[in-house]
N, C-alpha and C positions, 0 to 999 in steps of 0.2 A: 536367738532373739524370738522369743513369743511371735505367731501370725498376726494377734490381734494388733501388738504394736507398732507392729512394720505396717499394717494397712492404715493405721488412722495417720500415723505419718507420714505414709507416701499420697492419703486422699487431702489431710491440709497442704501439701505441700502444691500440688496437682491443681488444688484450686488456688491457692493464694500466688501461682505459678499463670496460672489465667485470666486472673485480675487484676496484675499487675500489665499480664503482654497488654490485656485489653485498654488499660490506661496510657501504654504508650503507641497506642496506636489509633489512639480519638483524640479529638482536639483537645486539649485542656480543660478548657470553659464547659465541653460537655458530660465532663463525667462529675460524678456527685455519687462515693461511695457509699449507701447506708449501710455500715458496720451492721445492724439489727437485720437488715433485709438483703443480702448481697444479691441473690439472684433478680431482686424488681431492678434494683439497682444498675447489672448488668444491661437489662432491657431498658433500663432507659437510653443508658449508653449508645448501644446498639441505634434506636429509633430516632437520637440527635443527628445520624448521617442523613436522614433524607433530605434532600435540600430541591426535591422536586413537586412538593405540594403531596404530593401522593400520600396517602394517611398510613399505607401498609406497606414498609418493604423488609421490615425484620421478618425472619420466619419463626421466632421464638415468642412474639407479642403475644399478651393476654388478651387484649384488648378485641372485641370482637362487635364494636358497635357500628362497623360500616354494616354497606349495604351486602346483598347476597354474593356469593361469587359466582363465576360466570365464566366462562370458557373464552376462547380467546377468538371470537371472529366478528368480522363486521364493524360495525360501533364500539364494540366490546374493546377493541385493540387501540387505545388511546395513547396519545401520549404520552401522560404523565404515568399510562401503566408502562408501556413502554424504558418509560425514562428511569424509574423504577426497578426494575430490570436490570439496567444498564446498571444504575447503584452496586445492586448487590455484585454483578459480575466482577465490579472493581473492586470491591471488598468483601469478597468472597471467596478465597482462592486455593486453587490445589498447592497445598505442600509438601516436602516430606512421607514418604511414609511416618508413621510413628506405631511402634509394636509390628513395625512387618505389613505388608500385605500393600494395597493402593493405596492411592493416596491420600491426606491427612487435611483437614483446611487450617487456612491460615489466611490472615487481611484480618483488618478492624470485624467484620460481622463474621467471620468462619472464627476466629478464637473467643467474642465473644460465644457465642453459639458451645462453643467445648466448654467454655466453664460456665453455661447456663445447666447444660448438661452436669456438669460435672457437679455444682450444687444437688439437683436434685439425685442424682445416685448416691452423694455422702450424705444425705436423709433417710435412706436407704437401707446404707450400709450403720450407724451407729448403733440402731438398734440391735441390728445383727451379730455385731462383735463385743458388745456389750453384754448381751443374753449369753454366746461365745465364752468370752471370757471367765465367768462365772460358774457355764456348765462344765468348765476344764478346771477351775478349781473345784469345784464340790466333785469331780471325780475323780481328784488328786487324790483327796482325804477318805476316799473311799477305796483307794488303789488296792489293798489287802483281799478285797471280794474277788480279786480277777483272779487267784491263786497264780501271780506272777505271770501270767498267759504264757504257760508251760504247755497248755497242750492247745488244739485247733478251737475243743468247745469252750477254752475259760474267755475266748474273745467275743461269744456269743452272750458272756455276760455283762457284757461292758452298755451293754443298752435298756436293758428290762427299767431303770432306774436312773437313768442317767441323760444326759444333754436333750433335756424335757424342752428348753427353751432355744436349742440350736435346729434340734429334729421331734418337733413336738407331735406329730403323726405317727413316731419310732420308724422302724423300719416296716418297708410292705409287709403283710403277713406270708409265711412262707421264707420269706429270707433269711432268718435263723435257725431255720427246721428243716429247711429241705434243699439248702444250698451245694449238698452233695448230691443229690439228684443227678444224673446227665440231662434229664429234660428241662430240666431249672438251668441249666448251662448254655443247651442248644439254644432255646426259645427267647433266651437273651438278645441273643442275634435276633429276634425278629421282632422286640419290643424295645428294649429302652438302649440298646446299640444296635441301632437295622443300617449301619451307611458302609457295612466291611465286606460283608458277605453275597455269594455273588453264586448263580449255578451256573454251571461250568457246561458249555456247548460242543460237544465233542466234533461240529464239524471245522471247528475254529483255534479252537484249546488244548491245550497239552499239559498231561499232567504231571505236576510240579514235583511228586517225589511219590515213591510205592512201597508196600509194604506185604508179609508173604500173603500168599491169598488167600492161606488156612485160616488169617488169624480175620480178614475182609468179612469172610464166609458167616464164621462165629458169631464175628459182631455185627456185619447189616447182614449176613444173608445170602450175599453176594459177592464175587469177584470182584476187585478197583474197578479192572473193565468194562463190567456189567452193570456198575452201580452208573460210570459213565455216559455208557453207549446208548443207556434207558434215560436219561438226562433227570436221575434223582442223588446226581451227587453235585455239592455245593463247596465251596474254598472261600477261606479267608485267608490274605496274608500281610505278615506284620514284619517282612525280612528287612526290609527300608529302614527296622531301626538296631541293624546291628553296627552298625559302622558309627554310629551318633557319638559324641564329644559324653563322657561318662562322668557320673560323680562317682562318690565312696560306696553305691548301693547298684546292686545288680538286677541285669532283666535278660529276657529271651530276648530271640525274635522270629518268633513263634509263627509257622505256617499248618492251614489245620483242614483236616476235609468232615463235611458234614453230611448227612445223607437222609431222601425221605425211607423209612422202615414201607415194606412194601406190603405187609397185610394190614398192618393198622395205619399206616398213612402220617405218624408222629417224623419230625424235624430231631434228630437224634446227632449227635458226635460221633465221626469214628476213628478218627488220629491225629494225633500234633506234631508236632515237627519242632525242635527246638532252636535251630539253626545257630548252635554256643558252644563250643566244648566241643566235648563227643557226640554232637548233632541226635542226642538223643531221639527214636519216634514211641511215642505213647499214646496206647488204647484201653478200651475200659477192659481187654483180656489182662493189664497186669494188676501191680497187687494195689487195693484203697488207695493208699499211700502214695502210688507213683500217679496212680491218675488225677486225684485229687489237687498234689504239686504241680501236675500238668497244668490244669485246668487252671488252676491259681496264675501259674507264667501267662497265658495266653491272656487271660483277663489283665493282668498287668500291660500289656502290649494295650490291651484296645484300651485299657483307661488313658493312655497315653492318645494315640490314633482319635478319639473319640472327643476330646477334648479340646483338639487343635482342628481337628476336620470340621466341627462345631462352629469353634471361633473364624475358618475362612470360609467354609459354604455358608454362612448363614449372616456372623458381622459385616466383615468385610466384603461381601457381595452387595448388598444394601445399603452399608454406607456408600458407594464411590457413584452407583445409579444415583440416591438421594442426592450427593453434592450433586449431580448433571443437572437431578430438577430442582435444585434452590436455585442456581446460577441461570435459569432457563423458563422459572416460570413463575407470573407473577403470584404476590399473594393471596391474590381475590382469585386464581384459579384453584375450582374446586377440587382438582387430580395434587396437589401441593398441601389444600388441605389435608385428604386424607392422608397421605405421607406425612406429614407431618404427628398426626396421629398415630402413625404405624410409630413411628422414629423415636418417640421418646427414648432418649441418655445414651439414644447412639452413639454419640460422637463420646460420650465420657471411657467407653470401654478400651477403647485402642492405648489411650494412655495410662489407664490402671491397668490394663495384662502389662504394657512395656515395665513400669517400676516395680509394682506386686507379683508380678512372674516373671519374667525374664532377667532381672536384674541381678548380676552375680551373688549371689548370696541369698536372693526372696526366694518364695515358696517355692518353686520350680528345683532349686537347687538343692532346699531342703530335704522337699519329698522323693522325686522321682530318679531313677535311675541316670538319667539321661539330665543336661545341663540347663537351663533356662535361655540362653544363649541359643542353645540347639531346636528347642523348644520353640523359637521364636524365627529361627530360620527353616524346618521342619512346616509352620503353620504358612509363608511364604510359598513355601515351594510346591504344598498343598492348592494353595490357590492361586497361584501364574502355571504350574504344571502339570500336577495330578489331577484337573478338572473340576476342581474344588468351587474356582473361581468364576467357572460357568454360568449363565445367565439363565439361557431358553433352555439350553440342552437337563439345566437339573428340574426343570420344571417333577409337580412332584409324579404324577403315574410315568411320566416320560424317563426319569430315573431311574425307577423303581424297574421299569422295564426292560430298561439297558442290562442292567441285573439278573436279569429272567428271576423275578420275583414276585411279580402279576403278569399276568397274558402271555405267559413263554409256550413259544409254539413247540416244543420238545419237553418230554416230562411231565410228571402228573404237576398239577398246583398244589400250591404247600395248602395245606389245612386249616391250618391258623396259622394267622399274619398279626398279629393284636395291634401294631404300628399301625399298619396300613386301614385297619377296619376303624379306630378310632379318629386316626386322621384324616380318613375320608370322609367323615359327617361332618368333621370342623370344615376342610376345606369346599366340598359341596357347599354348607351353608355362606362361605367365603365366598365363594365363586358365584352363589344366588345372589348376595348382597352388590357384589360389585358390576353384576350385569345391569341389575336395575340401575347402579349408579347413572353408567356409564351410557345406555339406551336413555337416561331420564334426561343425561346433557346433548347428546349427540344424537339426531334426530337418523344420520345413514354413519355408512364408513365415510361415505365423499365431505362429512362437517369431519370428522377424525382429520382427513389429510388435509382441510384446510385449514384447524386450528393449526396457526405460526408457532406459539410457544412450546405443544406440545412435540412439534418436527425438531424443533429447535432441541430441546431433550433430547430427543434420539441423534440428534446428530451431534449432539455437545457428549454424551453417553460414549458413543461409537466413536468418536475423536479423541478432542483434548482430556476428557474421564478415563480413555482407554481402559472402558468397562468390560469386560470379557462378556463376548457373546450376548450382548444386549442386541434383541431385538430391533428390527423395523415395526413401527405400528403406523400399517395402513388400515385397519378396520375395526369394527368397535368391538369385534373378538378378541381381535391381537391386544386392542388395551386391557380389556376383562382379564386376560392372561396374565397379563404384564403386572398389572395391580394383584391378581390373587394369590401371584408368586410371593411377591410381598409380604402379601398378609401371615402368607406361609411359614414362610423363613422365619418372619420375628413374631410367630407363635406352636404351631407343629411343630416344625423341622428342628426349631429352636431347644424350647421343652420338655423333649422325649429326651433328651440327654444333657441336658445341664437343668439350671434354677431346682427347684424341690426337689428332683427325678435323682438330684447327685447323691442328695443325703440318704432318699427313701430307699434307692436298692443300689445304685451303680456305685456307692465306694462305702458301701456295708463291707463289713471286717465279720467275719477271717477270709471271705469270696474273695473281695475287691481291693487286695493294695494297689498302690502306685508304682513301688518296689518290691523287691526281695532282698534280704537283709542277712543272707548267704551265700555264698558262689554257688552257681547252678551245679548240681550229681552230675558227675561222670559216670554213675554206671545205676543201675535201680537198684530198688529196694531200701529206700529213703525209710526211716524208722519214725521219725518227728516230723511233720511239714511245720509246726510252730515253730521251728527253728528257721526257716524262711520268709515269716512275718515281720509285721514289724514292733519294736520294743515301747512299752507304754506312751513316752514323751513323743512319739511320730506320728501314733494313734491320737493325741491331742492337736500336734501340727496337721495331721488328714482331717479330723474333724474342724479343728478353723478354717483350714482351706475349703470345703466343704460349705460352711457356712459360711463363708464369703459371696457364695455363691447363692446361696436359697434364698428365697424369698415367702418364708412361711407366713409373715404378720402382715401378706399381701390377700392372703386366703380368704375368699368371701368379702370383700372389699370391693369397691368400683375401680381398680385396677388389674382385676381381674379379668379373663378372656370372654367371659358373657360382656362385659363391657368394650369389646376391641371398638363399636362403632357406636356407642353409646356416649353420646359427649354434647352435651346439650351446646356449650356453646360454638361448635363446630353445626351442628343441627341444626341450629338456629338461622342459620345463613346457606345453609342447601335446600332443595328444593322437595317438595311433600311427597314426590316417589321415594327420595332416599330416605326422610324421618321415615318412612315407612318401614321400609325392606329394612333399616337398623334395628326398628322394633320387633320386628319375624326375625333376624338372625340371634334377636336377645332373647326369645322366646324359646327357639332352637335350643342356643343352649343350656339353658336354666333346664330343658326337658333331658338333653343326653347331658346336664351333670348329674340330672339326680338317678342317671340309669348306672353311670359311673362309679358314681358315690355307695350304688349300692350291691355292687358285688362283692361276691363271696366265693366261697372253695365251693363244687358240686357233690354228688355224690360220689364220685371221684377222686376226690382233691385237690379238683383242680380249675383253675378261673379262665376262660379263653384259652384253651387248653394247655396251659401251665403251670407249675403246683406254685405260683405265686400270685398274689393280686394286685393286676399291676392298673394304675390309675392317674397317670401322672399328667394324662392329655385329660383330667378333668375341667372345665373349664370354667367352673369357679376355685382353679386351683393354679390351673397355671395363670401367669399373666400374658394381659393383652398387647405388649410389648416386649422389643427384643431388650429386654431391660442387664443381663448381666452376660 
């Protein structure tokens, strides 16, 4: 069954799935479906519960002609806000997981709310499977150009000409040309997959497998133990997915050491680990062919890894805080506003990965080695146990740190980080905006701890949310934190490996399958690695799945990341510190898009020192929500 089919049926279904709960679960007399408009429709729904005079206690309303909002102290804590409040706690309610992970809402205003969402993400999604669709036929009838993808480069032909309207940017430059590179391999890890890899602290760490030292020598220079001891050798490991419930198609599971090269200072590979079979180990000492299949297995692991750590560090983190603050705060507080802003079609995501991926038979089972099923228990176990589902601890340099990836007190610092240097002028400019917020409403820390609703958060978060690691916010630090994380997640952290980022380089063919479409060598000297790709019709199923996911016709549009605070009728009702500091964070970054927008190769050939140009955290490019 075609991608494109199975999505627009599992998104009609999905909504007319949440139109229906939401009718049985409001009063009769209140609902008034307009077939033409379903989502006003919803909202009215939704707005018929308040039965306590209070003008706002949907958090989905358009409507923004009260008065300013206001924090919660003093006179500010009324009643009928109060009472308001109380509404939504009763019909707002944790449910279910759905697709894995925390909890799901459910009550009259949490399912409306998912097929409010859920409307606006199949506005989204049409165009995209529709362009989709089209670009996989017109590359049907062209299928004779790819000379059968018999060898590695007739897959580098399938794009010069091709799915103009699924991946209308093509691929980054470089990612055709110079994907056998090892520095195009390494530098991956530290751009558009930086959440695997990790330097290895030899007063703590033990290493995971060895290899003879002649061959260490050759290739970084050094002994394993040298490269150790000096703290310039790095590990990723993907052994977690050998055991996983299997389809018809094959994967490693691939553990690998990286190292910095110690005259020139470059992030370079120096062995894999296949852990399958004959537990193959490959270095760039053996022949094109075996390193290249190597490289190929490993990248298969992280498109895997990279997809689901995605969907639980960055979804599922954000939804179950956000339920604490709908249930906790009213809607005239201006910390709900912004969340509300951050949140757009959160709540739609959890139930489209559950049918569209997970489901026996959808993409997940199509594509990937590994089950949909597995996939969804894998992203789970990601975030209640792998740390995924962290709160304060993944804050982002705090992370990044853990990793010894910035400020590691042992070993040289890597050279280039392209992740972390573009992320850090978005998040900086994030973190400016949100201190003005947050100093413009709270005059000390001592207003922070005596806002009720905002305690109230924290303890509905840290309780019945059973948020992981959610903060206390005593000072008006801790909230600036607490919010910048936010902004983080559903747009950096988010970004850098899915929406555009999937099509533009991370599941470019012949680098990036999902599978291998062979049983892994028992022994090297592989003659074809095409024989381990995948065969035309899967190349179409990657690219719909692929574009399921992008959001190219968002590009340059006011749902872009220049626009994350830009929202007039949200401005409208905050106070002239913050229209402020929104218009300096807009300014920002209109300046680093167009520094983005315009790189190129060096003399070199190479862009932040990588022979690819990578641009993904452009911010008239990505969007300013955690939107897919």
């Amino acid at each position: 069954m075609h991608v494109q089919y199975f999505v627009a049926k599992a998104l009609a279904a999905l909504l007319l799935q949440s139109i229906h709960a939401t009718a049985a679960v409001l009063p009769r007399q209140s609902v008034s479906v307009d077939s033409s408009n379903p989502a006003d429709a919803l909202l009215r729904a939704v707005k018929s519960l308040d039965t306590t005079g209070a003008k706002h206690v949907d958090n989905v309303t358009t409507d923004h002609s009260v008065s300013t909002f206001t924090i919660a102290q003093g006179s500010n804590s009324s009643l009928s806000r109060s009472s308001a409040i109380d509404v939504k706690r009763l019909n707002f309610l944790y449910g279910p997981p759905v697709g894995g992970g925390p909890y799901f809402p459910t009550g009259a205003l949490g399912t409306a709310r998912v097929a409010a969402d859920t409307v606006a993400i199949q506005l989204d999604e049409v165009p995209q499977l529709t362009g989709s669709a089209l670009d996989n036929t017109e590359a049907t009838l062209k299928s004779s150009q790819y000379d059968g993808l018999d060898t590695v480069g007739d897959y580098t032909k399938l794009y010069p000409d091709n799915f103009e309207r699924t991946l209308p940017g093509r691929p980054v430059p470089g990612a055709l040309t110079n994907f056998t590179q090892d520095l195009f391999f390494s530098m991956e890890r530290l751009s558009n997959s930086p959440y695997q890899v990790r330097r290895l602290d030899p007063s703590t760490d033990t290493l995971q497998f060895r290899f003879d030292d002649s061959t260490a020598k050759k290739v970084g220079g050094s002994t394993l133990d040298s490269l150790f001891q000096t703290g310039r050798l790095f590990y990723a490991d993907y052994r977690d997915q050998a055991e996983l419930p299997k389809t018809t198609r094959y994967g490693a599971a691939c553990d690998a050491y990286f190292y910095i090269e110690e005259s020139s200072g470059d992030f370079l590979p120096l062995a894999i680990r296949t852990n399958v079979g004959t537990n193959l180990i490959y270095t760039p000492e053996d022949s094109p062919n075996d390193w290249l299949l190597a490289k190929i297995m490993l990248n298969a692991n992280d498109f895997w890894f990279a997809q689901w750590m995605h969907l639980a560090q960055t979804h599922e983190v954000v939804q179950i805080a956000y339920m604490a603050a709908i249930r906790t705060l009213s809607e005239q507080h201006p910390v709900l506003a912004l969340l509300n802003r951050l949140m757009f079609e959160v709540f739609a995501i959890q139930p489209l990965a559950q049918v569209v991926l997970f489901t026996p038979g959808a993409v997940v089972d199509q594509i990937f080695p590994y089950t949909g099923l597995a996939a969804q228990d894998y992203t789970t176990n990601l975030y209640k146990n792998k740390g995924a589902g962290r709160f304060k601890s993944n804050y982002f340099q705090a992370e990044l740190q853990s990793r010894g990836l910035i400020d590691s007190s042992f070993g040289p610092a890597l050279k280039h980080f392209p992740f972390y240097k573009d992320a850090s002028i978005i998040f900086s400019a994030q973190k400016a905006f949100m201190r003005s917020f947050v100093e413009s409403y709270y005059a000390s820390s001592a207003a922070v701890k005596a806002d009720g609703e905002l305690q109230a958060w924290v303890e509905e978060a840290q309780g019945p949310a059973e948020a992981i690691d959610f903060p206390s916010i005593s000072t008006t630090s801790d909230l600036v934190d607490v919010l910048t994380h936010f902004a983080h997640l559903a747009s950096t952290a988010h970004h850098t490996v899915n929406t555009n980022e999937l099509l533009d380089i991370s599941s470019n063919l012949p680098f990036h399958p999902p599978a291998l479409y062979k049983e892994l060598p028992i022994t090297k000297n592989v003659s074809n690695v095409a024989e381990y790709l995948p065969p035309f019709d899967k190349v179409l199923t990657q690219m719909s799945t692929g574009a399921l996911f992008a959001r190219p016709k968002l590009v340059g549009t006011d749902r872009t990341l220049i626009h994350q605070f830009d929202d007039e009728a949200m401005l409208s009702r905050m106070n002239a510190e913050t229209r402020a500091a929104a218009a300096t964070f807009k300014r920002e970054m209109e300046a680093f898009s167009s520094e983005v927008n315009s790189r190129a190769f060096d003399a070199d050939g190479l862009s932040q020192g990588m022979p690819f140009v990578w641009q993904a955290l452009d911010p008239n490019v990505a969007p300013y929500s955690i939107t897919t």
